[in-house]
N, C-alpha and C positions, 0 to 999 in steps of 0.2 A: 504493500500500500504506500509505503512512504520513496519508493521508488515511479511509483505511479505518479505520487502528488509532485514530485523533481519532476519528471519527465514533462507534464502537462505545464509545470511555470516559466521550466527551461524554452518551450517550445514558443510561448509568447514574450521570451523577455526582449526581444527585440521591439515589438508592438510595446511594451512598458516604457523602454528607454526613450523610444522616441515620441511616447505622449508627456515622458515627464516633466516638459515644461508647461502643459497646457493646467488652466485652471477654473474651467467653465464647462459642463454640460453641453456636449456640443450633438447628442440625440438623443431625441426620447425614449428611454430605455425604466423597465422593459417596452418590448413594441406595444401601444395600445392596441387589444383586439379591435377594434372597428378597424386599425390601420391594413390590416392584411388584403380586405374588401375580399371576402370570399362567405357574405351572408346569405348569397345566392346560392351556394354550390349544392344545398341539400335541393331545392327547385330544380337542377337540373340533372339529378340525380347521383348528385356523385358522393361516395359514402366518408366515412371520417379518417379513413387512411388517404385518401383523396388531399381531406384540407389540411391532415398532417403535414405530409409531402411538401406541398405548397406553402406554409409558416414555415420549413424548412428551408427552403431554395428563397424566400423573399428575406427571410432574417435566421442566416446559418448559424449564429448562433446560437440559439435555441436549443440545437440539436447538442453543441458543446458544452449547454448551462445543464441541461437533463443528464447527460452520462454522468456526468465530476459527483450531482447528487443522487445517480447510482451508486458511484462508487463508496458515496460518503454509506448511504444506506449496506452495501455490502462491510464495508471497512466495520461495523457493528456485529457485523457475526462471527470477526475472526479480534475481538475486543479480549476472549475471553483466552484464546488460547494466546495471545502477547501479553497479556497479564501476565500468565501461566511462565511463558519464557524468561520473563523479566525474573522472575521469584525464583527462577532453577539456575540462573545465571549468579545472581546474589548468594546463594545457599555456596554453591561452588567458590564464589571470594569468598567467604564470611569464613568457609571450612580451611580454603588456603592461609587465610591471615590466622586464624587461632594457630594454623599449626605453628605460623610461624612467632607465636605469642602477640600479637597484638592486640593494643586494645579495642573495645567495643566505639568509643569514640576516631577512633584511627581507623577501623573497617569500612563507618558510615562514612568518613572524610577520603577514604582512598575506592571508594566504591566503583568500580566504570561508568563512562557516560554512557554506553548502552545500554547500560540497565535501566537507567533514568529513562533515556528515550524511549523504549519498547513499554516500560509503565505508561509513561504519559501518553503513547499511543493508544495503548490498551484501555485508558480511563474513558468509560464512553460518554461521560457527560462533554469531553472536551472533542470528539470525536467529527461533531459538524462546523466548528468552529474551526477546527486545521482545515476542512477540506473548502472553509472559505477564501482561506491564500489560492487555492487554485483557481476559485471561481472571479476573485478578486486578477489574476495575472487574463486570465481569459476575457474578461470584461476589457480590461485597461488593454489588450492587444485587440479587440475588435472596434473597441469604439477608444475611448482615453483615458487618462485620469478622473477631470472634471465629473464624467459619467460614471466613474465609480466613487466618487465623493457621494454624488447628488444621490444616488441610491442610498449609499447608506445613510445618510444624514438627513436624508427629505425623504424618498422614496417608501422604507422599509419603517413600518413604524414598534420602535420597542418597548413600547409600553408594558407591554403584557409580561413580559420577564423579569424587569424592574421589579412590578406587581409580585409576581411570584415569588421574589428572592426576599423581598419586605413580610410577604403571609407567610411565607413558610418558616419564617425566621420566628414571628410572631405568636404561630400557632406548635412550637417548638417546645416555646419553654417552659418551665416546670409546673409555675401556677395555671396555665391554658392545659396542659396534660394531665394535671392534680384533677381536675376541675371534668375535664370531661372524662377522666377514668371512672369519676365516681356516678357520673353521671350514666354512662353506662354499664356501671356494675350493679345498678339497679338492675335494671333489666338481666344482667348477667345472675342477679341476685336469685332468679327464679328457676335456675339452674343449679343452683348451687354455686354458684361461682366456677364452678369446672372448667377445665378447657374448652371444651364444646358450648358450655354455655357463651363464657365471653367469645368467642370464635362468631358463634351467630350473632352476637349480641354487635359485635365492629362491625360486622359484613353488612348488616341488615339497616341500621339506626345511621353509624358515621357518613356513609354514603352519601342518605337522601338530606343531611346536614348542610353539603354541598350546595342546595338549594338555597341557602340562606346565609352563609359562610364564605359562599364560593370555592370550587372545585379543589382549587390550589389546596385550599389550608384544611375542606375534609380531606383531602389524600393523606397529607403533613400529618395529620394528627390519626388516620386509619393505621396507617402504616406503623408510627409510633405505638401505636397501646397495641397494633398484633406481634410487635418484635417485642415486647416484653412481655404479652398472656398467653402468646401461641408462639412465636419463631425461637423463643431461649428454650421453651420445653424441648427442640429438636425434633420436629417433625419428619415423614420419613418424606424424601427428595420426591416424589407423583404429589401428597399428602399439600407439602410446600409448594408447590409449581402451581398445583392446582389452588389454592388460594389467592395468591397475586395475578393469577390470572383471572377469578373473580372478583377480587378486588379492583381489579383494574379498569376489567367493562363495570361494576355496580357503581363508583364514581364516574366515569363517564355519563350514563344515563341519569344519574340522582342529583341531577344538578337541572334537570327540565321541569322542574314542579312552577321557578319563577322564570321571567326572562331575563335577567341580570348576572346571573352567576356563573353557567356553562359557556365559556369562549364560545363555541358553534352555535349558541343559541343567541348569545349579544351582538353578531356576527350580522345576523337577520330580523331582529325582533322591532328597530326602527326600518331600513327600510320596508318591511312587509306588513309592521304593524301590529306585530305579534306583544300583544299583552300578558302582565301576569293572571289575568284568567283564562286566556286561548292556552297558556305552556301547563297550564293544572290541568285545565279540561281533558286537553286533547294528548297531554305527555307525560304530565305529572303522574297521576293516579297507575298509567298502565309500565311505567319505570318501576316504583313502587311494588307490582304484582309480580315484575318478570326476577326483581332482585330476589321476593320471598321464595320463589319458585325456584330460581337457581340454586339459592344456601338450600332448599330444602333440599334438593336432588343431591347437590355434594354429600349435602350432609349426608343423607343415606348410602352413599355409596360409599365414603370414606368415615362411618359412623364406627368402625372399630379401631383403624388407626385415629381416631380422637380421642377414643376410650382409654387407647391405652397413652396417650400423655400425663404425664404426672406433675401436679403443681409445683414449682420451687420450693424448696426448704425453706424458712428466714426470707422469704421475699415480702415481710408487712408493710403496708406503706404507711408503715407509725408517724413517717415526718413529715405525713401533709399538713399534720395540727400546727404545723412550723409555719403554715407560709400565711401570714395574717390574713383577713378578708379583703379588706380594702388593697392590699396587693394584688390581687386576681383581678378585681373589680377593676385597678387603672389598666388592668392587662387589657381586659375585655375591650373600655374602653379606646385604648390604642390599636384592638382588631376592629372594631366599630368603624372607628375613623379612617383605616384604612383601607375598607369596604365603601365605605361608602364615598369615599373621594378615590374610584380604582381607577378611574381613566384621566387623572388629572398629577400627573406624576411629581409636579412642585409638591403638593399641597402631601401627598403621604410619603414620599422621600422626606418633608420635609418633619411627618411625624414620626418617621422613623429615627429619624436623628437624635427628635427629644426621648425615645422610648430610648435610644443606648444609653445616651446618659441619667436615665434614671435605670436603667440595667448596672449601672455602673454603683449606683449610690446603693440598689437593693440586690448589691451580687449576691449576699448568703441566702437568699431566695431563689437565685435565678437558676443553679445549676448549670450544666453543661451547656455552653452555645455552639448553634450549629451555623453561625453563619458561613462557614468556610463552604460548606453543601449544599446550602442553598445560593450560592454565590455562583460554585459552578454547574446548578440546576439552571441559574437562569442565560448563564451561556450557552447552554446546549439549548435550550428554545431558541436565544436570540443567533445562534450559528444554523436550527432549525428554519429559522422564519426567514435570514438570509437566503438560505437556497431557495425555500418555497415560493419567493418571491419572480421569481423566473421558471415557475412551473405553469403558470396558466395557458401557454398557448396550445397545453395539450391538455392540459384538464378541463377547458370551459366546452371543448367541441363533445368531449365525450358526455358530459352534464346536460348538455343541451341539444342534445339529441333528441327531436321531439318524435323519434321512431321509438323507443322504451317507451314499455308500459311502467305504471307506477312502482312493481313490484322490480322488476329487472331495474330501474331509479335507483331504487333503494338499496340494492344489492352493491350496484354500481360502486355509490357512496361510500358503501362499507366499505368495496376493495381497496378504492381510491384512500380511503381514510385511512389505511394501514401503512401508504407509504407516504402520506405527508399528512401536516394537523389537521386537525376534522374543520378546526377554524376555518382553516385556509378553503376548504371543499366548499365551505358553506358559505365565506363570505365571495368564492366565487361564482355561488349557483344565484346572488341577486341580481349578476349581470348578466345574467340569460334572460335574453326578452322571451315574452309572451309565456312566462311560467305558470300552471292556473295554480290552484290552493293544493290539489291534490300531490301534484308534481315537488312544489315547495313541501308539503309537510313527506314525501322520501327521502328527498336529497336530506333532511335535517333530522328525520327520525335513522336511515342510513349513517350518518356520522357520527349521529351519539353512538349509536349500536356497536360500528367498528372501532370505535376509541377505544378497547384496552386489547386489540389485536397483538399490538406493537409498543416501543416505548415511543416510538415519536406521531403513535396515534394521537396522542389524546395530553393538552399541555401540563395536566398533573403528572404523568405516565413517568416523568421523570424523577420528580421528587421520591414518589414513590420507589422507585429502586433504586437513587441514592441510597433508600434509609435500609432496605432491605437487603442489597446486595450480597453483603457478610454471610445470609446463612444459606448462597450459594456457591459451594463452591467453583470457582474459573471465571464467577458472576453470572449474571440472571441470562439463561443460554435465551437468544431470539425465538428460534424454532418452537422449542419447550414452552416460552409463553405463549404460542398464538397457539398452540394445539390445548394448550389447558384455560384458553381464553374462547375458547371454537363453543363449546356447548352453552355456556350463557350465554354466549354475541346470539346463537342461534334462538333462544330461548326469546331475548329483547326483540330481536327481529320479529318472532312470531306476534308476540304481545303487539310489537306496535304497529304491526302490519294484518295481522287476521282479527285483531278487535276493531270496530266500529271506528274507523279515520274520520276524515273531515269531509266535510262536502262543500260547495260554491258558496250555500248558502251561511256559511261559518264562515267566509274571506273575510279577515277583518279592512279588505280594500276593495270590495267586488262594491260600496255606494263611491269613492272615488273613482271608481272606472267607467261607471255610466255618467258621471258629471260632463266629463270630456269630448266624451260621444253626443250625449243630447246638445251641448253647445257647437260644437263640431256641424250637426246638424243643422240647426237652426240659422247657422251661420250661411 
């Protein structure tokens, strides 16, 4: 891989050199779709390999921006075996230096730089982020500098990672996890507290939290209370896959009960008009059914390997009585304010700042900080959201497509969903004209679904295996998640697709559509 990413920067450094003096946007990039002029082509029958073709030979490009985030996507399933190399290469110095008595500090200090390198390859939060030097040499040799400024700094907007590295940091620490451990140890409480019981008790409750919380900070906090009630008991490796693979889709979905909280829902819910009673009506309730349905069927299936986990020895959590009330309380309210100013990045970077420095005054409260994780969670979105931004001129043909039926839509979305953000699917499916209600509510009931396919389904997807990582060994294999993510995804799909959808008469813009017309008319 890393001779891939030379070869491809090498290949435009001349195109680099000679834009390096420029310092102005000198095309519009990416290409706007209207620019292609091929809205015709389904009219005359030509299919979607047709207008592929064609956005290829009008802006080659394209076709260069799509492989480098192939590669970036394949460079994540070989994450686990460069980890792997890195740790056999270390073990090998670590055993030469004791022989040769040195110290522990002298080992770490004389360590090889390959071994750094192949870690750092191998960490896959950072893994989209290297493969933007290549997309960034490719840009800057087809068009210039200026155009690779303007993309990144106007073009691409990263709000959303910001967001996430602030919630996740937020919903981290000690009093936010005191606070909702107990809260669902109630409900765990009718289990007896067992494994199995808090097991259903995160899968089930934390999820649909997401709806009110936003997605980011249920995962943050899913993920934390199952790596201490269920991932330290050591579950057995199918037992573990198959949890974060439910976990992964039940955040994804559990975040459609409002319109403000699931990225792919906030994506569509101004332009289309999608309110918080249209995202309960038509999403909320049947998200909800297909989570119960899923935990239930694990459950059953994997209901003896849960039996036999055994609770920790000395794991009381005596020292929540430690952390005073009114501490949680400004926690809360510093997740509050965070939420609710999410797309306004002065205004909760700037509450974040004051939350460190009162982290700073109430450290013996705060516990462990993870902002190191959440730091490079939100680079792997914001190295995510770089590539995806030059993936439309093949994902809007396939979306708007007005030969799919709604079901074959919806499936679509899910595929599409698995190799880039579901965001990204969804905020591309409003620029497909003449989309009716039914069309719109696949492509967005499609993307919630396939969001925990993959890690770069779905923008919590990553925090979430940040935190989990450790209890697999080589790290969380790609394959392994989507086959243990396959039976809920299918499950969500059913619910939201064989239960009662939406009809015309539910548009929340079908009286804006007739306005235009009857004046249009009369005119």
């Amino acid at each position: 891989m890393l001779r891939i990413l030379f070869y491809i920067t090498l290949l435009f450094l001349p195109g680099i050199l000679l834009a390096g003096g420029s310092s102005g946007a000198t095309a519009t990039f990416p290409t706007s779709l209207d620019a292609y002029g091929d809205g015709d082509f389904s009219a005359q029958g030509k299919g979607i390999g047709d207008i592929l073709l064609h956005r290829i030979s009008f802006a080659p490009f394209n076709l260069v921006g799509s492989l480098i985030f192939l590669c970036a996507i394949l460079h994540t399933f070989v994450a686990g075996p460069l980890r792997a190399k890195a740790e056999h290469l270390h073990h090998e110095h670590e055993s030469v230096m004791q022989q040769q008595g040195a110290s522990y500090e002298e080992i770490e200090r004389t360590t090889p730089m390959k071994v750094h390198l192949l870690h750092f390859l191998g960490e896959v939060e950072a893994i989209f982020g290297i493969w933007v030097i290549a997309l960034a040499a490719a840009v800057i040799g087809f068009y210039d500098w200026g155009t690779f400024k303007h993309y990144m700094a106007h073009t691409v907007t990263y709000i959303e990672p910001m967001f996430l590295v602030v919630i996740m940091t937020l919903a981290s620490t000690k009093p936010v996890l005191k606070l909702s451990e107990k809260i669902l140890g109630v409900v765990a409480g009718l289990g007896g507290h067992s494994p199995a019981a808090w097991w259903l008790s995160i899968l089930t409750i934390a999820p649909m939290l997401g709806s009110f919380i936003t997605e980011p900070a249920a995962m943050t906090i899913s993920a934390l209370l199952l790596s201490h009630q269920f991932y330290d008991l050591k579950p057995t490796p199918r037992l573990a896959y198959a949890t974060i693979g439910l976990l992964f889709v039940n955040v994804s979905v559990g975040g459609t009960v409002t319109h403000f909280a699931a990225p792919p829902v906030l994506m569509v819910a101004e332009p289309w008009g999608w309110t918080l009673g249209f995202m309960a009506t038509h999403f909320g309730w049947k998200a909800l059914l297909g989570i119960v349905i899923s935990n239930v069927i694990y459950y059953l299936v994997f209901r003896k390997d849960l039996a036999a986990l055994k609770p920790q020895e000395g794991s009381s959590d005596g020292d929540e009585e430690g952390t005073p009330v009114w501490i949680t309380l400004v926690h809360l309210l510093f997740m509050a304010w965070t939420v609710l100013n999410a797309h306004e990045p002065p205004l909760f970077i700037g509450g974040f700042l004051m939350f460190l420095g009162f982290a700073v005054i109430t450290q013996r409260y705060q516990g462990e900080s993870s902002l190191k994780a959440a730091v490079l969670v939100g680079f792997f979105l914001a190295g995510l959201m770089t590539h995806g931004g030059v993936q439309a001129w093949w994902i809007a043909p396939v979306l708007g497509s007005g030969s799919l039926p709604d079901l074959l839509l919806m499936i679509g979305a899910a595929i599409l969903t698995a190799f880039n953000d579901n965001a990204a699917i969804t905020f591309l499916s409003t620029m497909v004209p003449g989309f009716t209600i039914t069309a719109k509510y696949a492509v967005v009931a499609g993307a919630v679904t396939g969001g925990g396919l993959t890690v770069i389904a779905n923008a919590p997807n990553p925090a979430g295996q940040s935190i989990l990582q450790k209890y697999f060994p080589g790290g969380v294999n790609p394959g392994k998640l989507a086959l243990s993510a396959l039976i809920p995804t299918i499950i969500m799909g059913l619910c939201f697709m064989g239960l009662p959808t939406v009809s015309e008469e539910s548009d929340p813009q079908r009286h804006k559509v007739s306005v235009p017309t009857e004046s249009s008319e009369s005119g």
